[in-house]
N, C-alpha and C positions, 0 to 999 in steps of 0.2 A: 504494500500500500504506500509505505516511504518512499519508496525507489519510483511509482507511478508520480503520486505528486511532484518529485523532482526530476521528472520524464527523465528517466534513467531505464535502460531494458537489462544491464548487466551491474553488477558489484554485490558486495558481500555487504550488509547493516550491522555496524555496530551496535550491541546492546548492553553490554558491561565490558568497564575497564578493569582491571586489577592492579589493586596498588602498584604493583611491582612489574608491570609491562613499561615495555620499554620506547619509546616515543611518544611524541605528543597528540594522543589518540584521544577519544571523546564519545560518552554516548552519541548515538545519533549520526556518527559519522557515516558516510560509505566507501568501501574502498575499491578504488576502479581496476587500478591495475596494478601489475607490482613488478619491477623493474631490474634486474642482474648482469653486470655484464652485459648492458649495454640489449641483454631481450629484454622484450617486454610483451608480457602478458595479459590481458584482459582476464578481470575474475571472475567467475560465474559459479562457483560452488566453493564450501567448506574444505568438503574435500579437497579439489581440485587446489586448493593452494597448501593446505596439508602436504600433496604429492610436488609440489614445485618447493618447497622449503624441507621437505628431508633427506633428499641430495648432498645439502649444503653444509658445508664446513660447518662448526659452533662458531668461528671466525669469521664469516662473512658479513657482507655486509648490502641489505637489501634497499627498495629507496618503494615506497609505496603512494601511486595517485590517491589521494585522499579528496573528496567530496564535502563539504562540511557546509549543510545550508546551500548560500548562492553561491560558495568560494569553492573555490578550490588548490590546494597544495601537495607539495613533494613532501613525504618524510623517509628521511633515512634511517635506520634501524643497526647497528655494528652487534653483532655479537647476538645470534640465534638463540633462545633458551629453549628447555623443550617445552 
């Protein structure tokens, strides 16, 4: 229904943060795409980025389209947790 009102057809909705996640994430957010090395992916399921981040070093470092309201930003993320 978020994603409709912000005529979005793909991303993942935000619905809790956890203290201890790491970037500057927000209820409410959506996240579009998520970025490595220069791919970039469009996100369309839970899973589907589950499967694109456990690949990945604990050391990497990922950069996510974020959606927020009528904005939108880059965040980058250093260091995977599980």
């Amino acid at each position: 229904e978020q994603k409709r009102e912000q005529k979005l057809s793909t991303g993942l909705l935000i619905n809790e943060v956890k203290p201890e996640a790491k970037g500057d994430f927000r209820r409410g957010d959506v996240l579009l795409t998520l970025v490595h090395k220069g791919a970039q992916t469009e996100l369309r399921s839970v899973e589907q980025l589950n499967r694109l981040l456990q690949p990945l070093d604990k050391n990497a470092t990922v950069t996510l389209h974020v959606r927020r309201g009528e904005r939108s930003a880059f965040i980058s993320v250093s260091g995977l947790s599980d």
